[in-house]
C-alpha positions as CSV (number, residue, x, y, z in Angstrom):
1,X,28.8,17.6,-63.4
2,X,27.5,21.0,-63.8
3,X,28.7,23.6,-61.8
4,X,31.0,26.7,-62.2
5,X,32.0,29.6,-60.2
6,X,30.8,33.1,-61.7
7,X,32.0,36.5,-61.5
8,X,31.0,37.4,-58.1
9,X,33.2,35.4,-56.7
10,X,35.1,37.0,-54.2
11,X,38.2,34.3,-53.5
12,X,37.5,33.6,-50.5
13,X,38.5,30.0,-50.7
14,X,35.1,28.8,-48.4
15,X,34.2,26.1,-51.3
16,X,37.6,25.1,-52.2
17,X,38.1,24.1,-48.4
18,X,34.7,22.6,-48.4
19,X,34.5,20.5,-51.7
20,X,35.0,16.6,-50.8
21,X,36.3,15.7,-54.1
22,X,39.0,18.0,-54.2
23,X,37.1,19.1,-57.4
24,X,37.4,22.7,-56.6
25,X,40.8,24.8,-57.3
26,X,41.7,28.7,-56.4
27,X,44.1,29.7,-59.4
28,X,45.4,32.8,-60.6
29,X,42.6,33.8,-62.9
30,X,39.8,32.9,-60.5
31,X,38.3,30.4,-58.7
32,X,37.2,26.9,-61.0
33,X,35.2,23.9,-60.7
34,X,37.3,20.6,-62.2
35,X,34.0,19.0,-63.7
36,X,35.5,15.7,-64.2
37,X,35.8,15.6,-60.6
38,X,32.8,17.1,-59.7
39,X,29.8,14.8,-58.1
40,X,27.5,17.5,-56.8
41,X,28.2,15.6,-53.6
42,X,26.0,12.8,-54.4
43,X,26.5,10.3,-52.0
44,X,28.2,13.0,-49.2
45,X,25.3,15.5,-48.8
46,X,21.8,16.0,-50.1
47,X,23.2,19.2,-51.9
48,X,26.4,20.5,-53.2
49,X,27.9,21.7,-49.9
50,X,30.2,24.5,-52.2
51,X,26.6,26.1,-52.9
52,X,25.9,26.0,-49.3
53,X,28.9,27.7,-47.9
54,X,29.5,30.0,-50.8
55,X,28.4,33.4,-49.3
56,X,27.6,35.2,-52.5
57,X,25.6,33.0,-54.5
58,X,28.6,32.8,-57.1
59,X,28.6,28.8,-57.7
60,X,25.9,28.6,-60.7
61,X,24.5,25.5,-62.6
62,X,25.8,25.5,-66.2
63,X,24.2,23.9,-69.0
64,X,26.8,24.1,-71.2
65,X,27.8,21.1,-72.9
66,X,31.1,19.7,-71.7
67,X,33.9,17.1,-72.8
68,X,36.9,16.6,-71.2
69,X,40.2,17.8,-72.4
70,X,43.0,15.3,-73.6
71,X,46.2,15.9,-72.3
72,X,48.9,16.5,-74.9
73,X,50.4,14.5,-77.0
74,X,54.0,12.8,-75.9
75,X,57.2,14.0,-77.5
């Protein structure tokens, strides 16, 4: 899906906790949204609840075009 965390993110760890799809990760360079796991919560709420409990409006829709990585090649 969509989403990703912004720069005014604060760490706080509120939508990682929140987020049913585990979709959600708090890593050393910031906070990020796993889009191949992300359903915006279809299904679980009516909105994405990681919008609803992030306290500073950091979780942003993103337009940008997206395909997943493949993992490395085997040895």
């Amino acid at each position: 899906m969509a989403y990703r965390i912004s720069d005014t993110c604060t760490r706080c760890g509120d939508c990682v906790a929140t987020c049913p799809n585990e979709a959600i990760r708090k890593l050393p360079a910031g906070v990020r949204v796993r889009r191949e796991l992300c359903t915006e919560c279809i299904g679980y709420d009516d909105s994405p609840v990681c919008i609803e409990v992030c306290g500073c409006g950091a979780i942003v829709f993103d337009q940008t075009p997206w395909e997943p990585v493949a993992p490395p090649a085997g040895p």
